[in-house]
Backbone as CSV, one residue per row, in Angstrom:
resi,resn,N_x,N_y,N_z,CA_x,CA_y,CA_z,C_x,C_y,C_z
1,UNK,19.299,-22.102,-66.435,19.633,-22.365,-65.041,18.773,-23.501,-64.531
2,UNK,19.771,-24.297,-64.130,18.362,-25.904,-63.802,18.385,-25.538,-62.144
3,UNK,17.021,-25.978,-61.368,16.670,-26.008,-60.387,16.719,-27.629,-59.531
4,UNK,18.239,-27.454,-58.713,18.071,-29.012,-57.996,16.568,-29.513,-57.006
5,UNK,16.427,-28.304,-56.324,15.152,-28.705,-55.500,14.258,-29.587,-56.315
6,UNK,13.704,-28.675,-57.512,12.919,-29.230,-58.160,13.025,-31.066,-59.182
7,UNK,13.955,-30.944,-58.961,14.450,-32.416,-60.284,14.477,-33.392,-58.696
8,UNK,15.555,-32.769,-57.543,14.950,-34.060,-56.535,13.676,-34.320,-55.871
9,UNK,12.997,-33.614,-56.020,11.477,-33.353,-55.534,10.800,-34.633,-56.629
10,UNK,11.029,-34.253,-57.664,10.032,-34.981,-58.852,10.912,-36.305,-58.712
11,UNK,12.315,-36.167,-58.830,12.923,-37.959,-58.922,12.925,-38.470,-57.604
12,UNK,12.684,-38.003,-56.980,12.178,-38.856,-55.363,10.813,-39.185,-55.677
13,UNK,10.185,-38.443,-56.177,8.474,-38.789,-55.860,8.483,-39.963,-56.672
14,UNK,8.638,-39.889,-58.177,8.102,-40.770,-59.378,8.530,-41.474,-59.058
15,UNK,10.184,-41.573,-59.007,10.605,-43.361,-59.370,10.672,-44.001,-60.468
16,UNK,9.880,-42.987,-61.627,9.560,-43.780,-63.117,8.741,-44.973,-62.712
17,UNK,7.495,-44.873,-62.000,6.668,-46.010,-61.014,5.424,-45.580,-62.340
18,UNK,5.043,-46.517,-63.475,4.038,-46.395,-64.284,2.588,-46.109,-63.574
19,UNK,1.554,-45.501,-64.167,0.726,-45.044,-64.290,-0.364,-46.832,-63.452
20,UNK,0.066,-47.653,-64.325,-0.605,-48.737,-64.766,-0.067,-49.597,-63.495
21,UNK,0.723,-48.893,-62.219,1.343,-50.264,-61.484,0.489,-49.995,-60.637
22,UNK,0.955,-51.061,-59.855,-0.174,-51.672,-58.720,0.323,-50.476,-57.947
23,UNK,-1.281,-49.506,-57.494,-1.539,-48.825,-56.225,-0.688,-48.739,-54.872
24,UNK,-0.809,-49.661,-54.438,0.278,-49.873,-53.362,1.718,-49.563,-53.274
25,UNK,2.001,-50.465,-54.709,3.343,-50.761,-54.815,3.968,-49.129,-55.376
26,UNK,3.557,-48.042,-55.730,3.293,-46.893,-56.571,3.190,-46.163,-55.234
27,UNK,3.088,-45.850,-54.526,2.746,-45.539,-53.196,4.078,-45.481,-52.141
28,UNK,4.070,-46.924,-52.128,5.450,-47.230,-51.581,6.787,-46.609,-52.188
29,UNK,6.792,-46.463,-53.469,7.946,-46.283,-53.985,8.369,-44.881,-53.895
30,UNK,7.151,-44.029,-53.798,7.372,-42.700,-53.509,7.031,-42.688,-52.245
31,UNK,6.855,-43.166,-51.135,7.065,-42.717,-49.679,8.963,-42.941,-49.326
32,UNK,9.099,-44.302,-50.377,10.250,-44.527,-49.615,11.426,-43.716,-50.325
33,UNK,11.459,-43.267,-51.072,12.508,-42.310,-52.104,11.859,-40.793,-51.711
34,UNK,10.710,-40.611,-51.212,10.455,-38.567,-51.407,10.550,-38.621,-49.861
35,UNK,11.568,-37.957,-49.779,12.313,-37.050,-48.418,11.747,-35.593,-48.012
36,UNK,11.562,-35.166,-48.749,11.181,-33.370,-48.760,9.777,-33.499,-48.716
37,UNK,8.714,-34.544,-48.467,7.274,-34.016,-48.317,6.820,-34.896,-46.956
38,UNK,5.846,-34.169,-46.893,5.175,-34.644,-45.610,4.541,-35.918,-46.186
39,UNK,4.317,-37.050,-45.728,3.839,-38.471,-45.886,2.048,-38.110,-45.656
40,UNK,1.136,-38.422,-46.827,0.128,-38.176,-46.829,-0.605,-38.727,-47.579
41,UNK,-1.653,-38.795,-48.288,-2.618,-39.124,-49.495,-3.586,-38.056,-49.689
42,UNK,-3.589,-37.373,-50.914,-2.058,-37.154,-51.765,-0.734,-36.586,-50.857
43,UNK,0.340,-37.097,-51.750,1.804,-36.575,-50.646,1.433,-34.586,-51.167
44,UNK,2.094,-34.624,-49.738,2.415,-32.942,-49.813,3.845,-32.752,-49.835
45,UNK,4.092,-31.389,-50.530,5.503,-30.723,-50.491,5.320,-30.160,-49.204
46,UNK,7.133,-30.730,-48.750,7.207,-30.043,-47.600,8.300,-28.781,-47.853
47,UNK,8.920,-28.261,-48.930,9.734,-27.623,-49.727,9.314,-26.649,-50.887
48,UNK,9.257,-25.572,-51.152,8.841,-25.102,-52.216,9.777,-25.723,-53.916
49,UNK,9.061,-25.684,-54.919,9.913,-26.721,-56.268,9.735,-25.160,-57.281
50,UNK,11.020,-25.318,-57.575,10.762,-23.801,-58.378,10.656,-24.673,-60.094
51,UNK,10.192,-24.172,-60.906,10.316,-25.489,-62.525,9.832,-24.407,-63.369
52,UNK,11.258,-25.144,-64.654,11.543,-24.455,-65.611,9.847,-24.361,-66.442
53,UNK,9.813,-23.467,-67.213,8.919,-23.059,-68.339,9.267,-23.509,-69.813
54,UNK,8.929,-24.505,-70.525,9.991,-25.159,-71.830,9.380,-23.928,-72.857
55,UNK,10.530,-23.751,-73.550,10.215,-22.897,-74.754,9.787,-21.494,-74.271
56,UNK,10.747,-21.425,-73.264,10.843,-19.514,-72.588,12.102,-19.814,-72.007
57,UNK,12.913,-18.635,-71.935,14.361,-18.204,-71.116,14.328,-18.261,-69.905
58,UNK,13.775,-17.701,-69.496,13.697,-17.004,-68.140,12.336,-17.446,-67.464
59,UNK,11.340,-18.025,-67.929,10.021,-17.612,-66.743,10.511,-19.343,-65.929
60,UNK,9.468,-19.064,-64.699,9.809,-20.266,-64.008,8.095,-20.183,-63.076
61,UNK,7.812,-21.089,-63.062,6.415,-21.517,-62.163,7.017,-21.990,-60.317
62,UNK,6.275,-21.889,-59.692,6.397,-22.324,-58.074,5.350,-23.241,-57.651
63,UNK,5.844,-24.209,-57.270,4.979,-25.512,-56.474,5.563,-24.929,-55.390
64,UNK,4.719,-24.275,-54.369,5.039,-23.925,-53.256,4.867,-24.952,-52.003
65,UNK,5.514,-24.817,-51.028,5.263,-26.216,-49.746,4.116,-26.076,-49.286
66,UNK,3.709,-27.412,-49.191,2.009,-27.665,-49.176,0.955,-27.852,-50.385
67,UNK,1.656,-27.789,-51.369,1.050,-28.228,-52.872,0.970,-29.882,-52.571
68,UNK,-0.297,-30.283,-53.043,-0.404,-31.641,-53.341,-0.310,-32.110,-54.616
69,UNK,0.012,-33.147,-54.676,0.262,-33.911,-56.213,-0.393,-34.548,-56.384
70,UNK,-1.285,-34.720,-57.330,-2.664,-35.320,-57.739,-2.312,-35.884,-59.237
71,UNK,-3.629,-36.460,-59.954,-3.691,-37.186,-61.003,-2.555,-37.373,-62.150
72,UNK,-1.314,-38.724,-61.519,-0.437,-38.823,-62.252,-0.456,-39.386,-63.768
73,UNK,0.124,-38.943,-64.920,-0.106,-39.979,-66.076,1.105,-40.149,-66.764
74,UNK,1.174,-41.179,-67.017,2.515,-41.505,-68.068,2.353,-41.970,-69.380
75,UNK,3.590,-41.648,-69.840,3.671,-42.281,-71.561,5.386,-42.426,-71.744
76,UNK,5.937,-43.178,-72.747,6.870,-43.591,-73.138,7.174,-42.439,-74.656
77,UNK,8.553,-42.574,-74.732,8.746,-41.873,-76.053,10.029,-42.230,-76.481
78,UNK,10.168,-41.888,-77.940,11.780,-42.438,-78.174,12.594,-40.938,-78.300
79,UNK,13.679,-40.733,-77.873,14.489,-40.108,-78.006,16.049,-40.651,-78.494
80,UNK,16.884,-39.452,-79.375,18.121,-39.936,-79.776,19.148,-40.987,-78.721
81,UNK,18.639,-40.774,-77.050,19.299,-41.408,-75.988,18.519,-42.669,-75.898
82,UNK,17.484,-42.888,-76.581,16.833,-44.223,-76.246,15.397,-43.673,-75.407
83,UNK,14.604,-44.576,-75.235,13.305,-44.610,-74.641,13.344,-43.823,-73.470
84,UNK,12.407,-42.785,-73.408,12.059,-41.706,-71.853,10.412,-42.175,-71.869
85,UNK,10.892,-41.978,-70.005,9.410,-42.015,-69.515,8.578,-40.916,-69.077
86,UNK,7.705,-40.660,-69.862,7.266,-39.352,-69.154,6.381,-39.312,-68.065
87,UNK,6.507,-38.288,-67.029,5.456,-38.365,-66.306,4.788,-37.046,-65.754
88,UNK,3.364,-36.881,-65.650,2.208,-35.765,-65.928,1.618,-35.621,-64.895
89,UNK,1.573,-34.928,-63.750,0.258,-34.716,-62.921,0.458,-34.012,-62.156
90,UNK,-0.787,-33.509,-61.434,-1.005,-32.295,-61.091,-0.805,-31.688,-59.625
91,UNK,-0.086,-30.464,-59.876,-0.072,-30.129,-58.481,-0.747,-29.048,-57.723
92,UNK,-0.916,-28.981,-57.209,-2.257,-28.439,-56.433,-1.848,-27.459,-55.259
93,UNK,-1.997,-25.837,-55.487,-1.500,-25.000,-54.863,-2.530,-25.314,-53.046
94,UNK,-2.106,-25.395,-52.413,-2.576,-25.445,-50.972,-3.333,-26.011,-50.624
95,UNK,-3.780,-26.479,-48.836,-4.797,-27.307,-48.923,-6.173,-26.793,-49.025
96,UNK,-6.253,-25.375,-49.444,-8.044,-25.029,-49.600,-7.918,-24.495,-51.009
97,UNK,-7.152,-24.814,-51.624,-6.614,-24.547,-53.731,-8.205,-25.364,-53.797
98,UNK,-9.253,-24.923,-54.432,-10.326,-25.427,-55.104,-10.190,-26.035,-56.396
99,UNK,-8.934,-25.721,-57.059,-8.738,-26.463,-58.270,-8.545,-25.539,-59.350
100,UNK,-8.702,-24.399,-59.806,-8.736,-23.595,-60.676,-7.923,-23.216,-61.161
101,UNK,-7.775,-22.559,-62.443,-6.159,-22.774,-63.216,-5.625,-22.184,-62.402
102,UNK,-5.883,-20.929,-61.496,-4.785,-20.334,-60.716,-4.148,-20.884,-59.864
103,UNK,-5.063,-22.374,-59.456,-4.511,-23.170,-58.225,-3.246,-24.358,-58.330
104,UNK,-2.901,-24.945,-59.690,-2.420,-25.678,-59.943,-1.421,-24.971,-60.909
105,UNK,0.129,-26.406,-60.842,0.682,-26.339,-62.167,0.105,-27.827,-62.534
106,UNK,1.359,-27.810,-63.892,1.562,-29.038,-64.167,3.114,-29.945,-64.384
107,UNK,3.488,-30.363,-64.013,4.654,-30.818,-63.939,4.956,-32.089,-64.439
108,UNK,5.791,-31.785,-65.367,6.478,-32.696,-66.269,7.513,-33.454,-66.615
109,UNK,8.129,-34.333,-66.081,9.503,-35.092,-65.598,9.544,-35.964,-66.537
110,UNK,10.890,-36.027,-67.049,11.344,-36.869,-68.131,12.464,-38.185,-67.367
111,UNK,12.100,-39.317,-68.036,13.440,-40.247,-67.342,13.926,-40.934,-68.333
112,UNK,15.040,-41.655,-68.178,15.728,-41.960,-69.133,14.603,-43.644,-68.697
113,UNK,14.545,-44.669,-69.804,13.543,-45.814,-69.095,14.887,-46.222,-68.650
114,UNK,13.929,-47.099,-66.988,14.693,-48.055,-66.107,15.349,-46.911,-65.164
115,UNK,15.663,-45.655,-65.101,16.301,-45.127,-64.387,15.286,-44.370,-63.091
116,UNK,15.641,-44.046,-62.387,14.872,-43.274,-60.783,15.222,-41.547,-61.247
117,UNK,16.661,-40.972,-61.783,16.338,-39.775,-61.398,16.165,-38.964,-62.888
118,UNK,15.095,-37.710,-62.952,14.889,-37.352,-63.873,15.981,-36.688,-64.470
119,UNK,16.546,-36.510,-66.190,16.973,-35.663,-66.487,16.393,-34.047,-66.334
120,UNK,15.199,-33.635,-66.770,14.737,-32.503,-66.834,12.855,-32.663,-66.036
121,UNK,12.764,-31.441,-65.985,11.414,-31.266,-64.842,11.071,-29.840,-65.380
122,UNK,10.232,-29.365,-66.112,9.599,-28.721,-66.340,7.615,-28.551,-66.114
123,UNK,6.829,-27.031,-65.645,6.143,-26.737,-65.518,5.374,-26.567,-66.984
124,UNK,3.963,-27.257,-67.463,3.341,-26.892,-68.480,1.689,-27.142,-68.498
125,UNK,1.306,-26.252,-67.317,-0.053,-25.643,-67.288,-0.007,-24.529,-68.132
126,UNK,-1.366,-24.467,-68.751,-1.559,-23.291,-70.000,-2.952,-23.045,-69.410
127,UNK,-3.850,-23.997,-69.208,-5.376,-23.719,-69.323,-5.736,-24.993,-67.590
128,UNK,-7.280,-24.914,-68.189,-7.769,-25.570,-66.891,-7.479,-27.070,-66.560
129,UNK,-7.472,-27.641,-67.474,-6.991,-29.237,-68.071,-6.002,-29.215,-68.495
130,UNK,-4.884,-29.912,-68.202,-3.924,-30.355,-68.986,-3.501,-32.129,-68.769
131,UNK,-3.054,-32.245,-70.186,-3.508,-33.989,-70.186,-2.319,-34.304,-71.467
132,UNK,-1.928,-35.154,-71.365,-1.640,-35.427,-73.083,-1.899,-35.571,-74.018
133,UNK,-1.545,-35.459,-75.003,-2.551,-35.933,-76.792,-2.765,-37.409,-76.961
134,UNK,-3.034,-37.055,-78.058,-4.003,-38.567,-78.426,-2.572,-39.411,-78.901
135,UNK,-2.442,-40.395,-78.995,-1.514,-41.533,-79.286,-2.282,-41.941,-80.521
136,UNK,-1.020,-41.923,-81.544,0.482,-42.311,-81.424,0.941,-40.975,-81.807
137,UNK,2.033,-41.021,-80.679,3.169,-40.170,-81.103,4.172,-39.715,-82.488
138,UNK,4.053,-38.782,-82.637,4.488,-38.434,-83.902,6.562,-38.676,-84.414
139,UNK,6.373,-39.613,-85.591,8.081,-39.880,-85.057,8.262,-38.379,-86.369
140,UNK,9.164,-37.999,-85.562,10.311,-36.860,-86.390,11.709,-37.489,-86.493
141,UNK,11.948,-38.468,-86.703,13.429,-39.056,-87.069,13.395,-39.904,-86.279
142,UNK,15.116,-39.627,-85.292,15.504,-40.422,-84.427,14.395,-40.645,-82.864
143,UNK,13.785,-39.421,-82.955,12.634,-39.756,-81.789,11.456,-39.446,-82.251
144,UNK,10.327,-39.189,-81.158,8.886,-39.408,-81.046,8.849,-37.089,-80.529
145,UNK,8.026,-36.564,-81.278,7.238,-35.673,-80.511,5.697,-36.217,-80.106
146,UNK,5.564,-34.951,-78.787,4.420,-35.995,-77.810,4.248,-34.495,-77.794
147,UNK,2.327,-34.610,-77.717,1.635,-33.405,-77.564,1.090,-33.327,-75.822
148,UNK,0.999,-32.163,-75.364,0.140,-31.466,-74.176,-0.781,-30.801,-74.679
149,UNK,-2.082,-31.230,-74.115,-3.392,-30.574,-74.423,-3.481,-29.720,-73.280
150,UNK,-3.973,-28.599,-73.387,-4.447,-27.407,-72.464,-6.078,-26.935,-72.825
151,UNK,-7.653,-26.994,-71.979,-8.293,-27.351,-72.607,-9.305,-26.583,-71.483
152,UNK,-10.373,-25.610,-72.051,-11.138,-25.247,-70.685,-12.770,-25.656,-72.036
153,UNK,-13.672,-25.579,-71.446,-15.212,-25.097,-72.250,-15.763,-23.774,-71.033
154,UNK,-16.374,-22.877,-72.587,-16.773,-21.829,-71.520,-18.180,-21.131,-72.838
155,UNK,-19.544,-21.331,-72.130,-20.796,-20.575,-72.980,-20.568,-20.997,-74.283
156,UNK,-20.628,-22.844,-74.619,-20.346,-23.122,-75.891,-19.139,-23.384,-76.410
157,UNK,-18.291,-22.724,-76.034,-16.738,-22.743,-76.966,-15.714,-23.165,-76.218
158,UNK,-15.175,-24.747,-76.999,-14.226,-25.167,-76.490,-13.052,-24.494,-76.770
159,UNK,-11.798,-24.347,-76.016,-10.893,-23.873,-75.536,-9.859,-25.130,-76.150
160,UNK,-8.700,-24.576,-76.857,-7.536,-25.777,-76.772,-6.136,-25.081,-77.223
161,UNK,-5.155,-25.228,-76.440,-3.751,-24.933,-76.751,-3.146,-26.197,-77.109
162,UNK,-2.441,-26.246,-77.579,-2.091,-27.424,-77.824,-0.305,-27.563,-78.173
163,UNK,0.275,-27.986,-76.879,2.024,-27.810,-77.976,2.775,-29.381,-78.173
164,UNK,3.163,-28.941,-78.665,4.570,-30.391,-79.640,5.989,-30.599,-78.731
165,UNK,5.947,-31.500,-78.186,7.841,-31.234,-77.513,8.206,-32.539,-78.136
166,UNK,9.556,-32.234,-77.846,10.680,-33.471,-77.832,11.458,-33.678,-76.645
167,UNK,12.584,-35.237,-77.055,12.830,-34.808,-75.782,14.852,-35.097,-76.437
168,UNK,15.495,-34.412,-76.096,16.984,-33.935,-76.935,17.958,-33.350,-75.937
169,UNK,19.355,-34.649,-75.534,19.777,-34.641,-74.264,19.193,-34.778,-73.259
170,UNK,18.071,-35.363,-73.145,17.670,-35.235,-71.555,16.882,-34.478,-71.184
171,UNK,16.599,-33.353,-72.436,15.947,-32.192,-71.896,14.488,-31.979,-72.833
172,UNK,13.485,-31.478,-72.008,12.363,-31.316,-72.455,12.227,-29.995,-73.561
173,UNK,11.582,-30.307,-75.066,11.891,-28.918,-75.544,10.844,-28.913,-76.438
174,UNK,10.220,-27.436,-76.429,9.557,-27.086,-77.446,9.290,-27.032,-78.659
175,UNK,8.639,-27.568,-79.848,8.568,-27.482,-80.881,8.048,-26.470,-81.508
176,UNK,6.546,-26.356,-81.045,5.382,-25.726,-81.699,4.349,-25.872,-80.628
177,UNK,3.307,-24.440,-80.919,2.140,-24.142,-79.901,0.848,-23.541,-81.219
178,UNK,0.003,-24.600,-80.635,-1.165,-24.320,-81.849,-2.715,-23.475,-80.425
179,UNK,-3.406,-23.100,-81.379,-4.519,-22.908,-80.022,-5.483,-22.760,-81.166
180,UNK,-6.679,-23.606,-80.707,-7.762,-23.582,-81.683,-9.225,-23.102,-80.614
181,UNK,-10.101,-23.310,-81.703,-11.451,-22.660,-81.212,-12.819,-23.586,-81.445
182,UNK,-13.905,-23.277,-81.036,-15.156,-23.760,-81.600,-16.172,-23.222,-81.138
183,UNK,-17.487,-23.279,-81.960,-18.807,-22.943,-81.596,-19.739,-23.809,-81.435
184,UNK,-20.332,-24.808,-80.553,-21.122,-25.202,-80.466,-22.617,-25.028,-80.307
185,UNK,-23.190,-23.802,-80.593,-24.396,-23.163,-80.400,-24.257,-22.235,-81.286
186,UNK,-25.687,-21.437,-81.580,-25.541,-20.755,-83.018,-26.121,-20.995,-84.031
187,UNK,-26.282,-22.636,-84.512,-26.876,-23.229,-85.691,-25.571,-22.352,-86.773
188,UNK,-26.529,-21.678,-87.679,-25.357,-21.668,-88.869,-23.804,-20.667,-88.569
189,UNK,-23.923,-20.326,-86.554,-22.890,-19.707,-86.541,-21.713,-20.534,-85.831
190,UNK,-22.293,-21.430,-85.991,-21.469,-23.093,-84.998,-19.732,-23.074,-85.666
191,UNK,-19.106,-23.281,-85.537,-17.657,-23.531,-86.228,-17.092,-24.695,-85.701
192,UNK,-16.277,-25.788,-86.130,-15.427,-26.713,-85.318,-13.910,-26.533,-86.071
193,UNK,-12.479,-26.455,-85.040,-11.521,-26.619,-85.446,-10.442,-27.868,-85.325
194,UNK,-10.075,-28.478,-85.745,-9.294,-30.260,-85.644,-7.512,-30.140,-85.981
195,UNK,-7.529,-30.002,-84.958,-6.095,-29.668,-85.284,-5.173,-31.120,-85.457
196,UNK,-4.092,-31.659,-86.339,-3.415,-32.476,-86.438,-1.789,-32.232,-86.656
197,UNK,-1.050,-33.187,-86.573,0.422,-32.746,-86.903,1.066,-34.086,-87.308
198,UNK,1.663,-33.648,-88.582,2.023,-34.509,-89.592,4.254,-33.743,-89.464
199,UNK,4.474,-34.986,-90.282,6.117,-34.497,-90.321,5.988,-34.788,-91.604
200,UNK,7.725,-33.869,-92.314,7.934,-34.661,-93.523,9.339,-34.433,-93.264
201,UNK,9.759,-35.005,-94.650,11.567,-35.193,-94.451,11.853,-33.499,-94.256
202,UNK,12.931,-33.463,-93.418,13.524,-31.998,-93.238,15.290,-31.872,-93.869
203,UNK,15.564,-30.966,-92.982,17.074,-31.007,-93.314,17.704,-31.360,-92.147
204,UNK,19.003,-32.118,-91.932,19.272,-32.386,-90.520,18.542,-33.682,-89.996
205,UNK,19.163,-34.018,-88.390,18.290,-35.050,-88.155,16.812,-35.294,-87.822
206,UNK,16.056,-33.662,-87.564,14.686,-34.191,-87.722,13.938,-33.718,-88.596
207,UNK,13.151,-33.844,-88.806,11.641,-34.112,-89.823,11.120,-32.622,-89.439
208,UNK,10.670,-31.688,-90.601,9.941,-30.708,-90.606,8.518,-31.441,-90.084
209,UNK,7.679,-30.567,-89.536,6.640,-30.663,-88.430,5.493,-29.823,-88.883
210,UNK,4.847,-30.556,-89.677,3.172,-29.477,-90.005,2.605,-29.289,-89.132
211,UNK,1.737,-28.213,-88.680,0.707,-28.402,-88.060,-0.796,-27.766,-88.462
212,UNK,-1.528,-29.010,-88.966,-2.704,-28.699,-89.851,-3.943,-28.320,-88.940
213,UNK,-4.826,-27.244,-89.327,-6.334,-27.153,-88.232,-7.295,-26.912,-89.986
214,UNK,-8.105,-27.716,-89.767,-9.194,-28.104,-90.336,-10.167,-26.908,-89.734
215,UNK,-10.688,-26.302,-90.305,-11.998,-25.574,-89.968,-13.204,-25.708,-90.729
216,UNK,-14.214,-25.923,-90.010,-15.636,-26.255,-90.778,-16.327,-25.239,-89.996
217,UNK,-17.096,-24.584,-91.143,-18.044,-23.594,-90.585,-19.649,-24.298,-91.067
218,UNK,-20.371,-24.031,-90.239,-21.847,-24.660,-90.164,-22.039,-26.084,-90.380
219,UNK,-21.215,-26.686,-89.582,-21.000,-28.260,-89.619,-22.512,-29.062,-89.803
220,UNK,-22.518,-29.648,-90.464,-23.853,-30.342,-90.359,-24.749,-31.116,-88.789
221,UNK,-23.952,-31.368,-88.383,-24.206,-32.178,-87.111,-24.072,-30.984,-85.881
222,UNK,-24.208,-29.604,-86.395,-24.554,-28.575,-85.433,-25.981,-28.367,-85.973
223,UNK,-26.558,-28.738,-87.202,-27.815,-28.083,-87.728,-29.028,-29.154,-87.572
224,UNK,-29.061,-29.601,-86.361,-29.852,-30.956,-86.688,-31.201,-30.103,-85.743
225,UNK,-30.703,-29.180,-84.910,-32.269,-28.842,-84.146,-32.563,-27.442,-84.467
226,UNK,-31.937,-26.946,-86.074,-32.164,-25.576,-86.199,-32.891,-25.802,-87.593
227,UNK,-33.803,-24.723,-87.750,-34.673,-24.155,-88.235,-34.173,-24.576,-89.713
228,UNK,-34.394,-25.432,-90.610,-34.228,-24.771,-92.250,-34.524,-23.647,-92.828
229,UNK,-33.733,-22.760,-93.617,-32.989,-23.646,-94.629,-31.451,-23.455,-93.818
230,UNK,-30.757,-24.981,-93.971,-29.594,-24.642,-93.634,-28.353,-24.754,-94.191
231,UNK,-27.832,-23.493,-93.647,-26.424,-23.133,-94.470,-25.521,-24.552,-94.690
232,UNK,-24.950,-24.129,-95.607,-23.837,-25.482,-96.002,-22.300,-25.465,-95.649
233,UNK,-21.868,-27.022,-95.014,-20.741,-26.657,-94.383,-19.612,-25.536,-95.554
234,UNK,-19.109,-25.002,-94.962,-17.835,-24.449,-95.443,-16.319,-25.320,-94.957
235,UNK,-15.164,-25.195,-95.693,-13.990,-25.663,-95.286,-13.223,-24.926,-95.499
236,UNK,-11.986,-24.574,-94.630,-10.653,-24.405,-94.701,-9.695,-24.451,-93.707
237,UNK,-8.521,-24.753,-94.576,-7.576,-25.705,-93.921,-6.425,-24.638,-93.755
238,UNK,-5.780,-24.364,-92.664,-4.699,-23.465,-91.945,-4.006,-24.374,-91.994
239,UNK,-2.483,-24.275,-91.974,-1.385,-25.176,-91.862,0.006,-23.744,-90.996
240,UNK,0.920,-24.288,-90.162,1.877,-23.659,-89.889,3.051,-24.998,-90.209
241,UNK,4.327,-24.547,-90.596,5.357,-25.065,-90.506,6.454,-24.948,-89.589
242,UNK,7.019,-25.927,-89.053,8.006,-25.959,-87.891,9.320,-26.216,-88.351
243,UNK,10.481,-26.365,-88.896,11.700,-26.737,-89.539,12.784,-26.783,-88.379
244,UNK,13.718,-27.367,-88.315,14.600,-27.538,-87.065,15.614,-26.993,-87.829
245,UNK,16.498,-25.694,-86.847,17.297,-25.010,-87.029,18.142,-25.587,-86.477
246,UNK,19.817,-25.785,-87.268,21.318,-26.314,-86.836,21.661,-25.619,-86.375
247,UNK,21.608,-24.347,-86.032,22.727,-23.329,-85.825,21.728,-22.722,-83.962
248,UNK,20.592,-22.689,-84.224,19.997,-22.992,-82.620,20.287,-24.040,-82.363
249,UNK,19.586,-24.979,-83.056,19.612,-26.354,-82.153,18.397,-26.500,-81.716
250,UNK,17.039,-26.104,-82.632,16.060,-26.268,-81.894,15.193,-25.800,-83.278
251,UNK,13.934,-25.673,-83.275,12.735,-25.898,-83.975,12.451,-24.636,-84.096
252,UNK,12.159,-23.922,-85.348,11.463,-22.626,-85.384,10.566,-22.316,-86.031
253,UNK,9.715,-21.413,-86.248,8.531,-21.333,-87.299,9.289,-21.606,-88.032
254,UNK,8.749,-21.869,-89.532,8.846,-21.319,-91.152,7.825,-21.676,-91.879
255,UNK,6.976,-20.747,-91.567,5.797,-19.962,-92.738,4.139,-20.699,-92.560
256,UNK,3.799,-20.150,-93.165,2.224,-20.842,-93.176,1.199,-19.665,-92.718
257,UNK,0.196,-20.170,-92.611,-1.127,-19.508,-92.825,-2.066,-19.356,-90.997
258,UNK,-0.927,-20.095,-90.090,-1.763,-19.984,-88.873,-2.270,-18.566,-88.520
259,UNK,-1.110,-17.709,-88.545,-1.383,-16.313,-88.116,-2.799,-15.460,-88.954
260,UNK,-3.093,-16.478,-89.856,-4.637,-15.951,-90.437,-5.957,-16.702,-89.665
261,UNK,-5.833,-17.742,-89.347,-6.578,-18.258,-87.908,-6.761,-17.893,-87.092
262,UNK,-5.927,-17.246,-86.572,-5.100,-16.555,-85.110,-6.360,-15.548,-85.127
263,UNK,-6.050,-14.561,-86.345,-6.772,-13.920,-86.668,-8.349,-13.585,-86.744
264,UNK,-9.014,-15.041,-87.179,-10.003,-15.186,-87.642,-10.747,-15.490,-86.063
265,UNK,-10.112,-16.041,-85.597,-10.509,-16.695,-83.840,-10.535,-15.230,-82.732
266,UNK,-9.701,-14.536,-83.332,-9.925,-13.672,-82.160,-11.203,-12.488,-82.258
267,UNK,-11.948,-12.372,-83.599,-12.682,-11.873,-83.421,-14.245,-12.794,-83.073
268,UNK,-13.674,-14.164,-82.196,-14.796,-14.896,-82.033,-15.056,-15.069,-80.655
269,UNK,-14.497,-14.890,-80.142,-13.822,-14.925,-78.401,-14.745,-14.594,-77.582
């Protein structure tokens, strides 16, 4: 079920107005196209935006009226329709929201390039940060998957979710959701995890989708202010597989070793 409020809310605001344009001119373009918010810095909703959840049925997030929209970011990607623009930033539950994951989403608008209104508008806050991955984008065939980082630190241990989308018709879609761990304190109980994602040829038009996490236990460059004798790194490497299903029409597990990570992390928490 698509939500109009929400897709004219986001294609009034953006404009597909880059990250990188002149201030002003970025400004202007969303005062003079967003109808539904109060005129401000940052603009406010004057409308509540209800937005889809990618890679769930049914859930849906609320930018309620009076949410501000804060730190926008963009990136480009290829899709089977040709080049989309994406655009990232944050919205901010009320005007005394302090910022905290409970206070914000994140909202995610796809455009076709050169065009004003979005095909799809989806919500993808997970954690306290959310930002995009590192560039370059991963090609799976005819397009690009593009990662969302979700990312808190808390008593040492970084925090990271991490998922894979595409973008197929117009629409924003899920691939894969990784979530890794680390120890930065401890000396020989330190751990670091590196998560990466590689493709290879699949069946169909896209590319099966690894997703590799590197784990090092007692990293050397955690043992530099601890006591000798010190333990020696350890390695191992988790991998999950993603394969794109014809008969969904969409990306599903097939097989691998994450769910032994999964495992190994939760008794570290």
């Amino acid at each position: 079920m698509r939500f109009p409020i929400a897709c004219v809310l986001i294609g009034a605001l953006l404009s597909g107005v880059p990250v990188s344009a002149d201030p002003p001119q970025a400004d202007a373009r969303a005062r003079r196209v967003f109808r539904l918010a109060t005129i401000g810095d940052p603009l406010v909703l004057a409308h509540d935006a209800v937005l889809r959840l990618p890679g769930t049925s049914r859930e849906r997030a609320l930018a309620p009226a009076g949410s501000r929209l804060e730190d926008l970011q963009r990136t480009t990607v290829r899709s089977p329709d040709g080049p989309v623009d994406l655009l990232l930033w944050s919205v901010r539950r009320g005007e005394e929201a302090a910022g905290g994951f409970g206070d914000e989403v994140a909202v995610l608008a796809a455009f076709p390039a050169g065009q004003e209104a979005p095909t799809d508008v989806v919500e993808v806050k997970l954690d306290r940060f959310t930002a995009f991955g590192e560039l370059p984008w991963l090609s799976i065939g005819t397009g690009d998957a593009f990662a969302i980082r979700n990312t808190h630190h808390n008593a040492g241990q970084p925090y990271l979710i991490e998922a894979l989308f595409h973008v197929v018709g117009g629409r924003i879609r899920r691939i894969a959701e990784v979530q890794t761990l680390g120890e930065s304190s401890g000396c020989g109980n330190a751990f670091t995890e590196t998560l990466t994602w590689h493709a290879r040829p699949g069946k169909g038009p896209w590319a099966t989708v690894v997703a590799r996490v590197d784990l090092v236990r007692a990293p050397a460059d955690a043992q530099t202010d601890c006591e000798p004798p010190h333990p020696p790194e350890r390695r191992t490497r988790y991998e999950g597989t993603f394969a794109w299903d014809a008969t969904a029409r969409r990306y599903r597990p097939a097989g691998g070793t994450l769910d032994q990570l999964a495992a190994w992390n939760e008794k570290r928490f």
